[in-house]
C-alpha positions in Angstrom: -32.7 45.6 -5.3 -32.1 44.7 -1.5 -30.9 47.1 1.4 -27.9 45.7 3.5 -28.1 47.2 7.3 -27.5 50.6 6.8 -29.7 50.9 4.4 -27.5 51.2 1.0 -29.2 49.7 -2.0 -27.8 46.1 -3.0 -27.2 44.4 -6.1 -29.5 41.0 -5.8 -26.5 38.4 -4.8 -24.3 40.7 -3.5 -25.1 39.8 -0.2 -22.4 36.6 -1.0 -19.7 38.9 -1.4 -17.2 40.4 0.8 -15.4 43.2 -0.4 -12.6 42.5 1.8 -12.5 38.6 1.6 -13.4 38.0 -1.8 -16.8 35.7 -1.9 -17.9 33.9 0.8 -18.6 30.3 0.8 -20.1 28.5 3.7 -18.8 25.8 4.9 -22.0 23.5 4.5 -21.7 23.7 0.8 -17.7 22.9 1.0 -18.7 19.8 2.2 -22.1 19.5 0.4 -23.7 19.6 3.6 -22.6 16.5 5.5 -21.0 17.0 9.4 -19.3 13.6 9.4 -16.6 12.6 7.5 -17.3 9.8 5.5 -19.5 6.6 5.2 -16.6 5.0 7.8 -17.3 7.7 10.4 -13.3 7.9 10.6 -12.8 10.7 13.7 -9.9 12.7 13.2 -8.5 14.2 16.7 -7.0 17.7 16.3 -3.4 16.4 16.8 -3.9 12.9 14.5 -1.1 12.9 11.6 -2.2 13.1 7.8 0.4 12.2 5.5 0.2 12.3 1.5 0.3 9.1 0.2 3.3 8.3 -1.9 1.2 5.4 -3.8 -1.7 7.5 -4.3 -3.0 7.7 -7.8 -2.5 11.3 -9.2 -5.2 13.8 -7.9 -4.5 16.6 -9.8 -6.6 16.7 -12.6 -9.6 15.1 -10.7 -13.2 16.7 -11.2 -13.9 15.1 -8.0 -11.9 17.0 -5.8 -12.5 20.7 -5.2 -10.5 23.6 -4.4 -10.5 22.9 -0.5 -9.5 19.6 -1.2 -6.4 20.1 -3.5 -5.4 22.7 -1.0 -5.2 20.3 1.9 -3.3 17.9 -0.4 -1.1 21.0 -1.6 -0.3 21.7 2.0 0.2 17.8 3.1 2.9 17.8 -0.2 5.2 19.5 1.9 5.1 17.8 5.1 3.1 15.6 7.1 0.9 18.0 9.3 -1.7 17.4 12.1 -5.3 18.2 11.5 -5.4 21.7 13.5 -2.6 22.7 10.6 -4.5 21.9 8.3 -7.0 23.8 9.2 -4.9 26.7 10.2 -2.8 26.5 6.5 -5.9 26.3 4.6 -8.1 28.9 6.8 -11.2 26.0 7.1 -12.8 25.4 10.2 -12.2 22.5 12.2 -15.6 20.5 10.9 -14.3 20.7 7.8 -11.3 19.9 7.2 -12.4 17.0 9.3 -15.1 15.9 6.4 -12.8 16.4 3.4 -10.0 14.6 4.9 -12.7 11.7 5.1 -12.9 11.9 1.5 -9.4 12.0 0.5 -8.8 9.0 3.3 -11.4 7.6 1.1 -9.9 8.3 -1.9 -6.5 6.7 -0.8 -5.1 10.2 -0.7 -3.6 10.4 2.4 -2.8 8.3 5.3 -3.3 9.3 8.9 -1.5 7.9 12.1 -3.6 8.8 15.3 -1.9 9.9 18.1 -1.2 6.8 21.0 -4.0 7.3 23.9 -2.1 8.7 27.1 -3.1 4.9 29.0 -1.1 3.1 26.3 2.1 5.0 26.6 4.5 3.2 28.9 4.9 4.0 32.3 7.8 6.5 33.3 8.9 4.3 36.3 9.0 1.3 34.6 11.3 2.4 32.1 13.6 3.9 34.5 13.6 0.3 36.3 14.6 -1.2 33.0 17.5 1.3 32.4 19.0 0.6 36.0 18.3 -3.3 35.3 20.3 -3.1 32.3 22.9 -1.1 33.9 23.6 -3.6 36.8 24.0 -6.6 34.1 
């Protein structure tokens, strides 16, 4: 038997157990230890767009995929959600809901549409010179 802090007697494993949160699992062997998210080094940004694909094969039976996985594609069933959702919805950090959307991307789960960089978005005056060009034809 172990000791935890205060002292109390442990049962050998125990320390992997939370008796409010239920076991705990960390998040290097949710991912089986990788950082990045796939061989195509795919970078999600926080706000990019994942969207189940419609044309996917069916997932659901898939040894492949585990429980963290299925969640995120339970939670993109709904709706199409950014990546900070995703994390929020299926209570992962950040890093890793980063690497097993790399793997569903992979898989041809999802899709995802990154956000338009601020210096390719139009120009605010040059729209409003096109409106008052098209108003004076």
């Amino acid at each position: 038997m172990t000791e935890d802090t205060t002292g109390t007697p442990q049962e050998p494993g125990s320390q992997w157990y939370d008796n409010e949160a239920g076991p705990l699992v960390r998040p290097y062997a949710m991912t089986g230890g990788r950082t990045k998210p796939g061989p195509t080094g795919v970078r999600f940004d926080l706000i990019a767009l994942v969207t189940l694909d419609t044309g996917a094969p069916a997932m659901d039976d898939d040894t492949a995929l585990g429980p963290e996985h299925r969640a995120l594609i339970d939670l993109c069933r709904t709706e199409t959600q950014s990546v900070a959702e995703l994390s929020a919805g299926a209570d992962l950090p950040v890093g890793v809901v980063r690497v097993l959307l790399g793997d569903l991307l992979e898989l041809g789960c999802v899709t995802v549409s990154r956000p338009v960089p601020p210096a390719q978005l139009p120009d605010e005056r040059i729209l409003r010179e096109v409106i008052e060009g098209l108003r004076a034809l």
